[in-house]
PyMOL Python script that loads the backbone (N, CA, C, O; Angstrom):
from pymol import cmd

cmd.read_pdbstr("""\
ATOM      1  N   UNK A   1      32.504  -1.803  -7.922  1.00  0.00           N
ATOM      2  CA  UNK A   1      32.699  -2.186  -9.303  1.00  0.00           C
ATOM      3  C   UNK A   1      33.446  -3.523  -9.352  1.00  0.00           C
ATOM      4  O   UNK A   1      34.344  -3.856  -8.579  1.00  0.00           O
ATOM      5  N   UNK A   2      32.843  -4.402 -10.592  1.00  0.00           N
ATOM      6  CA  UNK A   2      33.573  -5.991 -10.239  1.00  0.00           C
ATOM      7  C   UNK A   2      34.851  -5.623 -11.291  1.00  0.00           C
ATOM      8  O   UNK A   2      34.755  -4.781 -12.183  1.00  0.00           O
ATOM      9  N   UNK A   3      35.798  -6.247 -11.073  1.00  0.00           N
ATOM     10  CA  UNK A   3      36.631  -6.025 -12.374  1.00  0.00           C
ATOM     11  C   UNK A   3      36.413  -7.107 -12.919  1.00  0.00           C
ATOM     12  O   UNK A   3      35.998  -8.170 -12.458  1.00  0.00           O
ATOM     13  N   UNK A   4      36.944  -6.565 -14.738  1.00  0.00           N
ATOM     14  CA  UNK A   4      36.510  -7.408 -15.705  1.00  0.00           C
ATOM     15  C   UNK A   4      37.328  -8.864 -15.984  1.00  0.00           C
ATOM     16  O   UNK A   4      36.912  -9.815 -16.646  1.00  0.00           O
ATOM     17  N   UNK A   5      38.385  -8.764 -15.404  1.00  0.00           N
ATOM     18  CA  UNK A   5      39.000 -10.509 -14.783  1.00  0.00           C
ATOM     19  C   UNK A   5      37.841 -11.376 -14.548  1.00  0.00           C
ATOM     20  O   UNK A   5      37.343 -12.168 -15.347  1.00  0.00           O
ATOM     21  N   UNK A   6      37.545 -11.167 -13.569  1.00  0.00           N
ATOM     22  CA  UNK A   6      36.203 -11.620 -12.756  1.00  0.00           C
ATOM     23  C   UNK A   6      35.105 -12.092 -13.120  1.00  0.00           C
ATOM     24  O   UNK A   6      34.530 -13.109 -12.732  1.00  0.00           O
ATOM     25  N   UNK A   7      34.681 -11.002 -14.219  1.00  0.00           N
ATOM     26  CA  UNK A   7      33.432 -11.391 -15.082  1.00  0.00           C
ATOM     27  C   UNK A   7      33.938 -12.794 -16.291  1.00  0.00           C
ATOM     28  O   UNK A   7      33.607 -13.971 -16.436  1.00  0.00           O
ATOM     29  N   UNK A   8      34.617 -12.121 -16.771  1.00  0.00           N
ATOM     30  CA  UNK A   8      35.467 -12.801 -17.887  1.00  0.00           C
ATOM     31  C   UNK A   8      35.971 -14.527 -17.279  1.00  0.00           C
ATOM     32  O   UNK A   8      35.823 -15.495 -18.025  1.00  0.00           O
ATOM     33  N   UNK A   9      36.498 -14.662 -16.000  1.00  0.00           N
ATOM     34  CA  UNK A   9      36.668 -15.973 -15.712  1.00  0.00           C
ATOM     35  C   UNK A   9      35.166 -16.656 -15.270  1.00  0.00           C
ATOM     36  O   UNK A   9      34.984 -17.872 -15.221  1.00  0.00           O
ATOM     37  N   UNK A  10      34.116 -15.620 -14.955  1.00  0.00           N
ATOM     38  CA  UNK A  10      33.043 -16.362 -14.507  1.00  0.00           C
ATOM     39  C   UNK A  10      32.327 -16.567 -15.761  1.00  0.00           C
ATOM     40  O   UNK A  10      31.309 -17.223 -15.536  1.00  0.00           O
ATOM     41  N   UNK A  11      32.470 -16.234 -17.124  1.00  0.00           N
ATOM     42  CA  UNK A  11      31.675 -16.544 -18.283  1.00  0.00           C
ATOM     43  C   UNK A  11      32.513 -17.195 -18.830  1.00  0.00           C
ATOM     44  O   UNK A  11      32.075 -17.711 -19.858  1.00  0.00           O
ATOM     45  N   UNK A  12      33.498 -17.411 -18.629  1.00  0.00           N
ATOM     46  CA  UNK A  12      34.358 -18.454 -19.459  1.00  0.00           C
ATOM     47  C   UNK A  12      33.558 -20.122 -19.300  1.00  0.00           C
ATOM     48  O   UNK A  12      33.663 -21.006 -20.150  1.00  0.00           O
ATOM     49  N   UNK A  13      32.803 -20.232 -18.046  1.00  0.00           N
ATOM     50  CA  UNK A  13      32.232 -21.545 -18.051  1.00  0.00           C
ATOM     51  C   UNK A  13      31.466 -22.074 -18.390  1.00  0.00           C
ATOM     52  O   UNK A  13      31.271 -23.280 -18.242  1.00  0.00           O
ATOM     53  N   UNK A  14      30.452 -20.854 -19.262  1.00  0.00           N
ATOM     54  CA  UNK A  14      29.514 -20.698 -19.528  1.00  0.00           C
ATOM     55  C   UNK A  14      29.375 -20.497 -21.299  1.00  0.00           C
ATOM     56  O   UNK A  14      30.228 -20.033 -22.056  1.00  0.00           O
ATOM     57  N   UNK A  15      28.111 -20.977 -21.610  1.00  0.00           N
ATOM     58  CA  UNK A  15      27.959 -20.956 -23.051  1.00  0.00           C
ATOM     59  C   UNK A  15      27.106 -19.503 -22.964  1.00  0.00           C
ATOM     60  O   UNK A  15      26.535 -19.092 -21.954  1.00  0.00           O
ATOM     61  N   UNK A  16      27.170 -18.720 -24.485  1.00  0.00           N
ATOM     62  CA  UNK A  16      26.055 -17.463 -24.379  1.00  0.00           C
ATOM     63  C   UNK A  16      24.407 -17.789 -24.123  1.00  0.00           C
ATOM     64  O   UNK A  16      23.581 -17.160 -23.461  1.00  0.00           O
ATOM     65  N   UNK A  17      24.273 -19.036 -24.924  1.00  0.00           N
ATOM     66  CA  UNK A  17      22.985 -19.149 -24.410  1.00  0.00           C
ATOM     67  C   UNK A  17      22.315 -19.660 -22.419  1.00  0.00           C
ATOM     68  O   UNK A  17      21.197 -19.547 -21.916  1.00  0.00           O
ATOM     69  N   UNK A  18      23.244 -20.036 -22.012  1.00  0.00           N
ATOM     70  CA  UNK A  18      23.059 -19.845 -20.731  1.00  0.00           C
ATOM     71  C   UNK A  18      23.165 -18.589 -20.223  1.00  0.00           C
ATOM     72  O   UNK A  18      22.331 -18.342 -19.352  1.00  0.00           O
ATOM     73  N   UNK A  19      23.811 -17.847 -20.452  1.00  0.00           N
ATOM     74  CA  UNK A  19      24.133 -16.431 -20.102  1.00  0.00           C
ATOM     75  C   UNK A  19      22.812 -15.468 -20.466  1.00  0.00           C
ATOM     76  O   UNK A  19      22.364 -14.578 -19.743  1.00  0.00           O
ATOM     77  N   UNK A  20      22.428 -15.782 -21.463  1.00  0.00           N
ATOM     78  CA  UNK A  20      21.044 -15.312 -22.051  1.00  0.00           C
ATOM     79  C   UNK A  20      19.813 -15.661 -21.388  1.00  0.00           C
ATOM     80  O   UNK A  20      18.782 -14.989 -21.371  1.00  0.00           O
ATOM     81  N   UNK A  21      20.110 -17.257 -20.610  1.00  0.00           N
ATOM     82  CA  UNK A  21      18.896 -17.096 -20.035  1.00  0.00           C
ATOM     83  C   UNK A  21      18.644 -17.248 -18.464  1.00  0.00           C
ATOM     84  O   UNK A  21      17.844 -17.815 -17.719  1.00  0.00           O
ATOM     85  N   UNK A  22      20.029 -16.236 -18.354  1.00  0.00           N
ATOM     86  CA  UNK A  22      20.354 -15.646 -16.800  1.00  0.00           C
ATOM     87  C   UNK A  22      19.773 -14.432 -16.792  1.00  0.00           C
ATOM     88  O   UNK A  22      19.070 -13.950 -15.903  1.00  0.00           O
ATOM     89  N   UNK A  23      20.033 -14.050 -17.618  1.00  0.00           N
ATOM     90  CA  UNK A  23      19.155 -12.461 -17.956  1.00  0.00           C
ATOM     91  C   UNK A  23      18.097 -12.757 -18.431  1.00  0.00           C
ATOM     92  O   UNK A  23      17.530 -12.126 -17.539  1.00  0.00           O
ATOM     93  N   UNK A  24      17.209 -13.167 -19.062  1.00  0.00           N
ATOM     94  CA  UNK A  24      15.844 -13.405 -19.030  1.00  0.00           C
ATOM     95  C   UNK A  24      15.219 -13.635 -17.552  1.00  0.00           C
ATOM     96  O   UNK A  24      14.351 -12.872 -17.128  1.00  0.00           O
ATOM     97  N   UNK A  25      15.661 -14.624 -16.862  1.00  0.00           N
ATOM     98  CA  UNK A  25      15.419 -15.068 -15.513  1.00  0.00           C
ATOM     99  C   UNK A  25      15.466 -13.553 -14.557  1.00  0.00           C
ATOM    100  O   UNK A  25      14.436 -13.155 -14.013  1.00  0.00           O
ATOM    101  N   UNK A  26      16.665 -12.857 -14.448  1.00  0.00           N
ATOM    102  CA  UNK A  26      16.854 -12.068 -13.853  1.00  0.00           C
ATOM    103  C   UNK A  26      15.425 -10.432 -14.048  1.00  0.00           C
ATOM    104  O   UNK A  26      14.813  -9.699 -13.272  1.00  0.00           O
ATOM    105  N   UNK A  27      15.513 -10.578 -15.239  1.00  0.00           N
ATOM    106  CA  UNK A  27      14.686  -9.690 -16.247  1.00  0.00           C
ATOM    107  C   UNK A  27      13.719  -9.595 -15.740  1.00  0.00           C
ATOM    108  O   UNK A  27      13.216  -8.574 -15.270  1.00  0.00           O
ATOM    109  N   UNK A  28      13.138 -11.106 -15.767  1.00  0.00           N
ATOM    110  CA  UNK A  28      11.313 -11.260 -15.213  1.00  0.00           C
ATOM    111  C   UNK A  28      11.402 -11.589 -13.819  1.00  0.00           C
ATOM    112  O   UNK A  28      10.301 -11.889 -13.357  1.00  0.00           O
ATOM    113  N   UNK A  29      12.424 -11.636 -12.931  1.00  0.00           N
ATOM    114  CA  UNK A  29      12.389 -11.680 -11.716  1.00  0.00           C
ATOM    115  C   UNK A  29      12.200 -10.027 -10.838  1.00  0.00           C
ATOM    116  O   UNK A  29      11.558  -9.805  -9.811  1.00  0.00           O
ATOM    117  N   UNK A  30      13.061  -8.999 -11.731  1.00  0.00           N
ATOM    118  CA  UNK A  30      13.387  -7.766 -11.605  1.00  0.00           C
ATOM    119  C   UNK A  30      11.995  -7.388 -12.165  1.00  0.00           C
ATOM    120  O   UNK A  30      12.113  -6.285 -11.631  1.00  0.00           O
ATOM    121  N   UNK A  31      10.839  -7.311 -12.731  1.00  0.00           N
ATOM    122  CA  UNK A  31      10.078  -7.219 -13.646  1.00  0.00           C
ATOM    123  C   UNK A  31       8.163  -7.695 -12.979  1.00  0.00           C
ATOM    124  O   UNK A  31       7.100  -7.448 -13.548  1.00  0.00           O
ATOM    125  N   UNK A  32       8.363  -8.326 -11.800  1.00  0.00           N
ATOM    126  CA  UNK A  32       7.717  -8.687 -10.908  1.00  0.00           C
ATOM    127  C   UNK A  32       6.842  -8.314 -10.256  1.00  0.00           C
ATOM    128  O   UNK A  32       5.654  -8.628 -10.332  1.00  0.00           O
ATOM    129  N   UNK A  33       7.602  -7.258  -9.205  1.00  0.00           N
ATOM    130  CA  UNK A  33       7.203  -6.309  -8.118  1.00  0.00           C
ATOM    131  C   UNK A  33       6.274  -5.228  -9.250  1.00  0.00           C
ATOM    132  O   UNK A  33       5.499  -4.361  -8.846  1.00  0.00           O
ATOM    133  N   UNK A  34       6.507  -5.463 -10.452  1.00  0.00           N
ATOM    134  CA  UNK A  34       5.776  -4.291 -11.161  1.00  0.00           C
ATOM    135  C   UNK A  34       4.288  -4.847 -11.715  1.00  0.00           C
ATOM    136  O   UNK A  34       3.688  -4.156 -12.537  1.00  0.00           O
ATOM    137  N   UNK A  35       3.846  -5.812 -11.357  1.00  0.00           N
ATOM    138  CA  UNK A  35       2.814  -6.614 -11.491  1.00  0.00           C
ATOM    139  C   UNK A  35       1.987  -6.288 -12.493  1.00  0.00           C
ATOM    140  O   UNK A  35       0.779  -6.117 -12.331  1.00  0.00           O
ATOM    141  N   UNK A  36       2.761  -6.153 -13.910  1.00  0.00           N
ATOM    142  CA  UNK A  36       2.168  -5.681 -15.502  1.00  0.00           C
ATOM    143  C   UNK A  36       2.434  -6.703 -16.158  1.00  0.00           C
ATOM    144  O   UNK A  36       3.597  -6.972 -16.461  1.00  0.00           O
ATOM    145  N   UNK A  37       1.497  -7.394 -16.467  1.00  0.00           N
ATOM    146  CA  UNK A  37       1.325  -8.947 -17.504  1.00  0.00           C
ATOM    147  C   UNK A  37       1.767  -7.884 -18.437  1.00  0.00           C
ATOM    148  O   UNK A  37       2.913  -8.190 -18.768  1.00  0.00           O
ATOM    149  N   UNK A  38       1.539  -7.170 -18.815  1.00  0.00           N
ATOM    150  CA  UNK A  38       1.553  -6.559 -20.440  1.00  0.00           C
ATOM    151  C   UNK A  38       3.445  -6.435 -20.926  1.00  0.00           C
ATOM    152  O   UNK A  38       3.928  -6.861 -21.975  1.00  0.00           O
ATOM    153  N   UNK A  39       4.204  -5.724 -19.781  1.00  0.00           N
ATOM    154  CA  UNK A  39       5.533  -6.132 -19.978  1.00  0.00           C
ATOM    155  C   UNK A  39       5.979  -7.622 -19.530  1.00  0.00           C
ATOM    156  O   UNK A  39       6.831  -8.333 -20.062  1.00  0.00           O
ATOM    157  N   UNK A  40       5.462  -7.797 -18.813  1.00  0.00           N
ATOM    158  CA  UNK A  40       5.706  -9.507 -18.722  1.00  0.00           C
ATOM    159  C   UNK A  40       5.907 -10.177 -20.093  1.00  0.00           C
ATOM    160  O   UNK A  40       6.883 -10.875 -20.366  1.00  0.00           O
ATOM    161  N   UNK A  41       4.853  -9.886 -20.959  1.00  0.00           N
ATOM    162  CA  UNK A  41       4.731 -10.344 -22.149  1.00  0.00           C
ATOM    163  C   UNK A  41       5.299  -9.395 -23.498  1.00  0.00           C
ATOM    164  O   UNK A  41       5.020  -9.698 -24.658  1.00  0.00           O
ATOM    165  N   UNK A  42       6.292  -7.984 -23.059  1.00  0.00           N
ATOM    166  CA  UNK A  42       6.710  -7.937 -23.724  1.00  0.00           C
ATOM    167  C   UNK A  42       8.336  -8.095 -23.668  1.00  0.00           C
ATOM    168  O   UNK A  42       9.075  -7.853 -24.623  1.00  0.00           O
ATOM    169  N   UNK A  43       8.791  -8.571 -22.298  1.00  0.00           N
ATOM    170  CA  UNK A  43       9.996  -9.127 -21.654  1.00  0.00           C
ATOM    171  C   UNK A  43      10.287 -10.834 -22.552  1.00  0.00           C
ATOM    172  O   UNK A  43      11.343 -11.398 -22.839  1.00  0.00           O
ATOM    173  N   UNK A  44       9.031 -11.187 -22.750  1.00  0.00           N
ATOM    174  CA  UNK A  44       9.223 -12.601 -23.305  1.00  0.00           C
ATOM    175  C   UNK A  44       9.489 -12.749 -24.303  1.00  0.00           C
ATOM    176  O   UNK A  44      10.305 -13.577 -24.708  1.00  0.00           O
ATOM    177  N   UNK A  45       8.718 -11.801 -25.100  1.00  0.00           N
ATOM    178  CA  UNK A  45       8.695 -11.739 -27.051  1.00  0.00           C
ATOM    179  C   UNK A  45      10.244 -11.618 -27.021  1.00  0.00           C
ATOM    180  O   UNK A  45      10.943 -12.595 -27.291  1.00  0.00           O
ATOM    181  N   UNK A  46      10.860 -10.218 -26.638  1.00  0.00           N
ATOM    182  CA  UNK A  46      12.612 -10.276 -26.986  1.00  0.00           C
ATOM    183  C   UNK A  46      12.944 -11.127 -26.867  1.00  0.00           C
ATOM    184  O   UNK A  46      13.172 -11.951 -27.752  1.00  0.00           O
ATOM    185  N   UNK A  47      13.117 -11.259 -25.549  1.00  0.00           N
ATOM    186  CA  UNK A  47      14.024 -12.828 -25.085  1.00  0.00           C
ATOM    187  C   UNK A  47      14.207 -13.540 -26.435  1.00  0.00           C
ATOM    188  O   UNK A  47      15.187 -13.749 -27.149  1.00  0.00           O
ATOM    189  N   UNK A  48      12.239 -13.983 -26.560  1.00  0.00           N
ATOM    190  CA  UNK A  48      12.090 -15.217 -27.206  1.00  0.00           C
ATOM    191  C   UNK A  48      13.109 -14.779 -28.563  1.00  0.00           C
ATOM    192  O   UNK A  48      14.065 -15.513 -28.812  1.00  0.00           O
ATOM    193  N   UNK A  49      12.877 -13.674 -29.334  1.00  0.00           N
ATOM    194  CA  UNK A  49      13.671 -12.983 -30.325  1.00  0.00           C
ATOM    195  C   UNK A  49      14.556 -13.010 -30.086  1.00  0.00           C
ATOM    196  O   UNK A  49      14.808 -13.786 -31.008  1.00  0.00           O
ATOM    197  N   UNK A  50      15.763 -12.842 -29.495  1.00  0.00           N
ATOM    198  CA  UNK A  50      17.232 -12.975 -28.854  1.00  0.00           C
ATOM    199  C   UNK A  50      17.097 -14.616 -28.728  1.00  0.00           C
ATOM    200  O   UNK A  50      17.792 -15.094 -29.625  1.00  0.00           O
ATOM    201  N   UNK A  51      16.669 -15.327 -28.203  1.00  0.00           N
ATOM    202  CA  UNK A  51      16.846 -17.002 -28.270  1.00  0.00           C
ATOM    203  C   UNK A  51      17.337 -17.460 -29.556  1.00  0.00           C
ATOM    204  O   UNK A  51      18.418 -17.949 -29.882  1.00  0.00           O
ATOM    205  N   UNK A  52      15.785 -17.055 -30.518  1.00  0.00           N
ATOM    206  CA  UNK A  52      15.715 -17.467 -31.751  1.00  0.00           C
ATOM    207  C   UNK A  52      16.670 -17.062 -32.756  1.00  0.00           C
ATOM    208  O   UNK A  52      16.986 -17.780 -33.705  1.00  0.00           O
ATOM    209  N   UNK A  53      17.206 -15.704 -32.504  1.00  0.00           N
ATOM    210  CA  UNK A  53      18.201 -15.180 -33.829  1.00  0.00           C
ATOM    211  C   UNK A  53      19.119 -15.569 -33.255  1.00  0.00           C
ATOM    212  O   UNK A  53      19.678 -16.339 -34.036  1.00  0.00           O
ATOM    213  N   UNK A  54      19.719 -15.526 -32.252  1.00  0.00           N
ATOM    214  CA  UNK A  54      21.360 -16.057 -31.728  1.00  0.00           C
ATOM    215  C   UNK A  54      21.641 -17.368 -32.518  1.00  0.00           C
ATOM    216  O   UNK A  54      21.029 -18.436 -32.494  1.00  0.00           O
ATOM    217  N   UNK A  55      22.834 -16.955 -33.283  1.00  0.00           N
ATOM    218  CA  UNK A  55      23.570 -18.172 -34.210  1.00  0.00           C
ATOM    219  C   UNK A  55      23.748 -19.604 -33.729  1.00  0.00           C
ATOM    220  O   UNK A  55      23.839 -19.691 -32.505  1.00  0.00           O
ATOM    221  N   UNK A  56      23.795 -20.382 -34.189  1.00  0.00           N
ATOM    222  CA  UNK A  56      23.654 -21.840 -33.404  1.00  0.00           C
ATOM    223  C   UNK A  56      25.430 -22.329 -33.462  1.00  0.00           C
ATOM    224  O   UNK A  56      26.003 -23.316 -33.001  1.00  0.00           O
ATOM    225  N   UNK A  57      25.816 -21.413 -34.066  1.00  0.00           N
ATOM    226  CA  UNK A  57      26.944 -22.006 -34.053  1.00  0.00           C
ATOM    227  C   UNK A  57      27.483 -21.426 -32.386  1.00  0.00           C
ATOM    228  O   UNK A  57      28.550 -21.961 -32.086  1.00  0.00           O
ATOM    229  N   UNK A  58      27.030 -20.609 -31.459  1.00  0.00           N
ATOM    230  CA  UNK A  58      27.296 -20.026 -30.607  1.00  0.00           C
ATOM    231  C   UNK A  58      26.514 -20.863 -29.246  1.00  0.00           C
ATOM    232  O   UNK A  58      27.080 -20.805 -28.154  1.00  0.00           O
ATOM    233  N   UNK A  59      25.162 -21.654 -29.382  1.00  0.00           N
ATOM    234  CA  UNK A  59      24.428 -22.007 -28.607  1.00  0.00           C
ATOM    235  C   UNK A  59      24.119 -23.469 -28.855  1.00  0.00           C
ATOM    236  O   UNK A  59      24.797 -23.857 -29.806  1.00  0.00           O
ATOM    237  N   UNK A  60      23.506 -24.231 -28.460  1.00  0.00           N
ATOM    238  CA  UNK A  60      22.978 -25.753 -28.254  1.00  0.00           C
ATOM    239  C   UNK A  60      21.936 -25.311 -29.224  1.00  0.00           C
ATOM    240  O   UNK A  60      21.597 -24.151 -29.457  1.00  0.00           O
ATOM    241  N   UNK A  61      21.504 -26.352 -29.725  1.00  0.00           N
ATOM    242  CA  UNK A  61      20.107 -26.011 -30.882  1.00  0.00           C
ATOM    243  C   UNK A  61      18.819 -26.098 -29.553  1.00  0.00           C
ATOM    244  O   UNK A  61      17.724 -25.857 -30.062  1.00  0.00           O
ATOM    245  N   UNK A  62      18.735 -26.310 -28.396  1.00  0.00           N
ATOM    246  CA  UNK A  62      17.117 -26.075 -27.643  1.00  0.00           C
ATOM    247  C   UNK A  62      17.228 -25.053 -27.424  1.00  0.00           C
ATOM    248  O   UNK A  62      16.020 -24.851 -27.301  1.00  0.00           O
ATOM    249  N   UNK A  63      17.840 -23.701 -27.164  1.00  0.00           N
ATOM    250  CA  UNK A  63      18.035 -22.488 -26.966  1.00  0.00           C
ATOM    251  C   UNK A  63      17.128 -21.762 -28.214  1.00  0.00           C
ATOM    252  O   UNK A  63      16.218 -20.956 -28.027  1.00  0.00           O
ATOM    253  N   UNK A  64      17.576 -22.221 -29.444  1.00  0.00           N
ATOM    254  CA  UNK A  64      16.598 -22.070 -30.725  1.00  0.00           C
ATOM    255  C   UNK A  64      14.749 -22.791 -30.023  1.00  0.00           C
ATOM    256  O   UNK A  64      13.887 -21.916 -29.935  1.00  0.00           O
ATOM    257  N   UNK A  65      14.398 -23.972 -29.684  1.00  0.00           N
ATOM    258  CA  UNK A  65      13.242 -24.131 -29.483  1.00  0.00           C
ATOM    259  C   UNK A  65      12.697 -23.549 -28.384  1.00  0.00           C
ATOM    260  O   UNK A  65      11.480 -23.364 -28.355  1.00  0.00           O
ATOM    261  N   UNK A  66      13.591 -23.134 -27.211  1.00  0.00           N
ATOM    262  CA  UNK A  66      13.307 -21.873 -26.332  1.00  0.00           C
ATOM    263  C   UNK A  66      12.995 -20.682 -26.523  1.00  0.00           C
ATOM    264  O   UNK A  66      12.176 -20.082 -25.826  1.00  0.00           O
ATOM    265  N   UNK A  67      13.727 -20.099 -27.679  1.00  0.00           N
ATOM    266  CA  UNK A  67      13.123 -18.999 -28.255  1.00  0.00           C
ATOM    267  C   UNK A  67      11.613 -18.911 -28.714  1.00  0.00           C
ATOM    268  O   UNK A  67      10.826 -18.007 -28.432  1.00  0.00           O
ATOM    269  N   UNK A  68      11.297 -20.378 -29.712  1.00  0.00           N
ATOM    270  CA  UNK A  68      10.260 -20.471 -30.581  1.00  0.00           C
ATOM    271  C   UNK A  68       8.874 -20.517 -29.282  1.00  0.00           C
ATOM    272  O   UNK A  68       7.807 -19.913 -29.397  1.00  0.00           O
ATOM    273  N   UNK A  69       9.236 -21.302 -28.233  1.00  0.00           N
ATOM    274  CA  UNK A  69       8.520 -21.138 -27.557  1.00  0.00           C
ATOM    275  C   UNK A  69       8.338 -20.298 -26.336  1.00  0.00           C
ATOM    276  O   UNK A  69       7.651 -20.604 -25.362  1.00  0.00           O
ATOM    277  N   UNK A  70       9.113 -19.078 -26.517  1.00  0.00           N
ATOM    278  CA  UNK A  70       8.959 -17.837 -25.981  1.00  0.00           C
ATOM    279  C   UNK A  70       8.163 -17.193 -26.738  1.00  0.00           C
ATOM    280  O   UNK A  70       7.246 -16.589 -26.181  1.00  0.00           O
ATOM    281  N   UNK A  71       8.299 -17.121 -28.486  1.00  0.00           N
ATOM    282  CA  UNK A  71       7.860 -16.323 -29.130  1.00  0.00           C
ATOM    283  C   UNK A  71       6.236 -16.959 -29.061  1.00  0.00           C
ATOM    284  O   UNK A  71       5.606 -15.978 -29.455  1.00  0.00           O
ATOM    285  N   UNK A  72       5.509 -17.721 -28.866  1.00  0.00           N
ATOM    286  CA  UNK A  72       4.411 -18.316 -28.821  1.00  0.00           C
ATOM    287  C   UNK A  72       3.769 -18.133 -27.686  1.00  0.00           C
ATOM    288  O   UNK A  72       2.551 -18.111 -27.860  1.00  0.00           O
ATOM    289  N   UNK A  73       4.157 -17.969 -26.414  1.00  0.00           N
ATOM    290  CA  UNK A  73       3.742 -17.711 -25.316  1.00  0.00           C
ATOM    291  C   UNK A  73       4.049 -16.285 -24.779  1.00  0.00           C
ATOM    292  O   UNK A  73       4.139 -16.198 -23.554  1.00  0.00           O
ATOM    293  N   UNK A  74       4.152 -15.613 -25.214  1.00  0.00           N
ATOM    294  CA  UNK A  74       4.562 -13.910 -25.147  1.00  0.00           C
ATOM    295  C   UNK A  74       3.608 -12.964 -25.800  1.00  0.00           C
ATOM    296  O   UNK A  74       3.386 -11.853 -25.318  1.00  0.00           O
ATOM    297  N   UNK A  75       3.065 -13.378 -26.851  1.00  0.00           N
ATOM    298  CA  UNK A  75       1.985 -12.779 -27.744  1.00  0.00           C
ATOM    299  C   UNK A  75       0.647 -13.187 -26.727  1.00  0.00           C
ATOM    300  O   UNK A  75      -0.220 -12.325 -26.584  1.00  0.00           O
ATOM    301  N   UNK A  76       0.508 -14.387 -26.093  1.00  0.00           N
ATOM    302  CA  UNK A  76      -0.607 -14.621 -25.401  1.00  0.00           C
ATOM    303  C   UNK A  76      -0.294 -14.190 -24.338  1.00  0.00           C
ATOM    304  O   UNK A  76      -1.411 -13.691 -24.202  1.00  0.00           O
ATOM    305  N   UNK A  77       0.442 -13.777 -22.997  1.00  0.00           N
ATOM    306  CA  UNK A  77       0.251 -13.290 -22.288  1.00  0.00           C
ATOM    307  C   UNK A  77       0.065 -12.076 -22.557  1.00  0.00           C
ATOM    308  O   UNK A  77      -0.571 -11.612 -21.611  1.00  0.00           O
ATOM    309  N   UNK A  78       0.361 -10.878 -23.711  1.00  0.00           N
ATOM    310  CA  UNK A  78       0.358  -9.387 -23.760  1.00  0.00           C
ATOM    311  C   UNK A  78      -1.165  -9.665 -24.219  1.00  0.00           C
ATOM    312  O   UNK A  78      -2.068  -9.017 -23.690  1.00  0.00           O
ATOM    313  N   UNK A  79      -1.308 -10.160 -24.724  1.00  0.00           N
ATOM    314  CA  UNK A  79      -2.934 -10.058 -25.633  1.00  0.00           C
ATOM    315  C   UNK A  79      -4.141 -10.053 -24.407  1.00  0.00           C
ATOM    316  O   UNK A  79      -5.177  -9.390 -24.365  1.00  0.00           O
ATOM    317  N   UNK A  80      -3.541 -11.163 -23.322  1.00  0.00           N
ATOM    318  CA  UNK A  80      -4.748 -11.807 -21.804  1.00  0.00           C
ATOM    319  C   UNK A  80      -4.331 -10.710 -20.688  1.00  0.00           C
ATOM    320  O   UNK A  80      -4.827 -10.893 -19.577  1.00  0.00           O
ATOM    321  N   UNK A  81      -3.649  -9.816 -20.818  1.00  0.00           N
ATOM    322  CA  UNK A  81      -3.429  -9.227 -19.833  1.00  0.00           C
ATOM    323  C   UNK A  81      -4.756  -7.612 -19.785  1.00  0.00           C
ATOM    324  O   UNK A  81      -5.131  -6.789 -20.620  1.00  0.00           O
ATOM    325  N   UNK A  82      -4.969  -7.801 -18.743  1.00  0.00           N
ATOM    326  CA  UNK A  82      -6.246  -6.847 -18.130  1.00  0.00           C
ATOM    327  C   UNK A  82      -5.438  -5.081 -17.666  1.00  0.00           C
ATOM    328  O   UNK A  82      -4.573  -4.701 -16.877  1.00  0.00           O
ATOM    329  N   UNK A  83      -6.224  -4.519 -18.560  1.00  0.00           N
ATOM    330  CA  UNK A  83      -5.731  -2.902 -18.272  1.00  0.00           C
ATOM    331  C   UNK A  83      -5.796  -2.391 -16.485  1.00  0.00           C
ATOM    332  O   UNK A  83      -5.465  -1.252 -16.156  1.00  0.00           O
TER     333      UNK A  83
END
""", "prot")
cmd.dss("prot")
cmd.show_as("cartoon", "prot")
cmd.util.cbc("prot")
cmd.orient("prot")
C-alpha cells in the first residue's frame, strides 16, 4: 500500500487534466490484451466526456479540445468495430 503523503506530493506537480490523461493512457493500455474495438471505443467516449465536462477553471482549455476530439473518434471506432 503507497501512503497517501506520496500520492499527494506526486500530484501536487501535476494539473487534473494531466492526471486524467494518465488514466486514459493507462485505461487503453490495460484495455489491450482484451482486443475489443467495441470497448476501445467505449473507453474513449468517457474519457472524451470526462475531458469535455471537467471545469476549465481546473485544466488548460486543449484538455476541453481533447475531449471534443475523443468524443468524435469514439463513436467511430464502436460503430467499425467487427463482432
Amino acid at each position: 500500500m503507497v501512503p497517501l503523503q506520496l500520492v499527494d506530493s506526486f500530484l501536487l506537480n501535476y494539473n487534473v487534466g494531466q492526471a486524467l490523461l494518465l488514466g486514459f493512457v493507462l485505461a487503453t493500455v490495460g484495455m489491450l490484451p482484451l482486443k475489443s474495438q467495441r470497448l476501445l471505443g467505449i473507453n474513449t467516449i468517457v474519457f472524451g466526456l470526462v475531458f469535455a465536462l471537467t471545469p476549465q477553471s481546473l485544466v488548460p482549455i486543449h484538455y476541453l479540445f481533447l475531449g471534443l476530439a475523443l468524443l468524435v473518434v469514439g463513436p467511430l471506432l464502436y460503430t467499425t468495430a467487427t463482432d
